[in-house]
N, C-alpha and C positions, 0 to 999 in steps of 0.2 A: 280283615279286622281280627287285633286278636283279642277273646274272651277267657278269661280267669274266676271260674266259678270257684276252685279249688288248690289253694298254695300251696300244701304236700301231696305227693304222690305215693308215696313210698317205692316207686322205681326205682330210684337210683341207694335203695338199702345196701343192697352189694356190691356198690363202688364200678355202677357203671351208670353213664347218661344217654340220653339220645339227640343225636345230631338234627339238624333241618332237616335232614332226607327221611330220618324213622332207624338211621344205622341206631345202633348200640355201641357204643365203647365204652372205653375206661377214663375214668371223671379224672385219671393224669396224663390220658394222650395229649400229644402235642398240639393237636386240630384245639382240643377243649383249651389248653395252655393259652394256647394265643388268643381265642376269644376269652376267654375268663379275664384275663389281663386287659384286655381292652375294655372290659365290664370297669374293673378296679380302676383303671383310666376315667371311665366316663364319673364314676364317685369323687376322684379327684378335684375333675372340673366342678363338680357339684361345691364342694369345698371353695374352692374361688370363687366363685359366684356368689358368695358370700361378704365379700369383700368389692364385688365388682358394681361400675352402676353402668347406666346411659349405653352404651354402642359396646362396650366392654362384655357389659352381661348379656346383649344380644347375639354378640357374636359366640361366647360361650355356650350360650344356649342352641344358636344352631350347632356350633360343635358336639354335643350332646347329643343330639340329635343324629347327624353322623357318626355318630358309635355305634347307636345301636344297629345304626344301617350296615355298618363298617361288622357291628356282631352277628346280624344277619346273615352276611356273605360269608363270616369265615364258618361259618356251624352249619353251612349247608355247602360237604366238598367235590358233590357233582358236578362241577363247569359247563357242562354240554348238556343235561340234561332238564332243561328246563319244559320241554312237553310235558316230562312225566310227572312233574309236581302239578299240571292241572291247573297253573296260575304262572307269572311270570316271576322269576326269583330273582328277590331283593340283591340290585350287584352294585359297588362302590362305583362312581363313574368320574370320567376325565375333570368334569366339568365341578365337583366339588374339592378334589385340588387346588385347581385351575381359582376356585374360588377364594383359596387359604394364599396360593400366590400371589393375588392382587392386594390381598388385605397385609400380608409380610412388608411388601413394599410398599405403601401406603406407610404402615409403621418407622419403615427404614430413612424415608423421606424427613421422619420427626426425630432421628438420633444422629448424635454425632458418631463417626468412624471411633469401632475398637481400639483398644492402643493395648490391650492387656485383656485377657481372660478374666470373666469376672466371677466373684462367688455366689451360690447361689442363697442368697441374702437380701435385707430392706425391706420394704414395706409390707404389712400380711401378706397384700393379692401376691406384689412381687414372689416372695419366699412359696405361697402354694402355686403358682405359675410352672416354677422351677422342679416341683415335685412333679406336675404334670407333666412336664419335658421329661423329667426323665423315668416316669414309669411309660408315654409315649416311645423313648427308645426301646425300651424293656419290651414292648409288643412288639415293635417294629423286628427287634430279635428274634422273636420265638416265629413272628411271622412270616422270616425269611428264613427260618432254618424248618420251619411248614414248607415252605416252597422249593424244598430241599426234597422232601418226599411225598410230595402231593399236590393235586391241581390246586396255585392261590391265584384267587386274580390280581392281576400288576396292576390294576389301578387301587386296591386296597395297599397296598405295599411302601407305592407311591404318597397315596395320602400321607400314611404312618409317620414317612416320611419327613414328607413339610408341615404334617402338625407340630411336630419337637422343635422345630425355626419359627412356627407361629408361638409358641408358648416360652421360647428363649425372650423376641422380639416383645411381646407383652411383656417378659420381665421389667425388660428395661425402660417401657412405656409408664409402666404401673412404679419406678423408682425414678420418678420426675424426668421423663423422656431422655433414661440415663445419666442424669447429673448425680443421681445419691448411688449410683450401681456400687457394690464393694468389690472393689478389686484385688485380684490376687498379686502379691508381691512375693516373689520366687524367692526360698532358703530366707525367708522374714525373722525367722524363729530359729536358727540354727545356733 
């Protein structure tokens, strides 16, 4: 459980944080990069959720939820070490994927086939949808270039992954199961 008696620390005055483990770094390492962005991720969806109702904002909601689990595993970069923290450490697993996958396809079932790239545009949820796909790439980035130099576990990676298909596919849920999507017309304006 965690308790929050106290919101500032003043630890981190000299431009360093502390990791799940107790390391110390610097509040621009890459490790903190990628989780911090998956934070700004999770405000995103909070932003839609705004817009969303019924199955929509449940599903949000768990997604939300998944971040922070998703921010749990990248801010603690022991992999093997889970004795020493004295408790089991929070790890992204197959099975919440696996959950984003059924739900993509379920969606895919209610649109018709692309024909065109579309903009990312239409209705509020639509339009903040699209920002969350692509600040979810923008993790998935720093998360793979994390696992470039440091233990990341492949089922975080993975998620990151099919979260940015889950929030494309929402777009086009949330702009009448694709009928209003705006599509791009190549050299329109030339």
């Amino acid at each position: 459980m965690v308790v929050l008696n106290k919101i500032y620390t003043k630890t981190g005055d000299a431009g360093e944080t502390a990791l799940g483990n107790g390391a110390r770094v610097a509040k621009h390492a890459m490790r903190v990069n990628a989780y911090g962005t998956v934070d700004e991720l999770n405000a995103t969806v909070g932003m839609c959720r705004l817009h969303a109702l019924g199955g929509t904002d449940t599903a949000l909601s768990r997604i939300q939820n998944d971040l922070f689990d998703l921010g749990a595993d990248l801010c603690r970069p022991d992999m093997d070490k889970d004795d020493e923290a004295g408790y089991p450490v929070l790890r992204m697993s197959v099975d919440q994927t696996e959950r984003l996958e059924a739900e993509i396809d379920k969606m895919i079932d209610q649109l018709e086939p692309l024909r065109s790239f579309i903009l990312p545009a239409g209705s509020a949820l639509a339009t903040h949808l699209h920002v969350s796909r692509t600040v979810a790439r923008r993790a998935e980035r720093l998360t793979v270039e994390l696992a470039t130099m440091e233990s990341v576990n492949e089922a975080a990676v993975k998620y990151l992954n099919r979260l940015s298909d889950w929030f494309f596919c929402a777009a086009r849920i949330a702009n009448d199961q694709g009928k209003a999507d705006a599509l791009w017309v190549p050299g329109a304006n030339r």
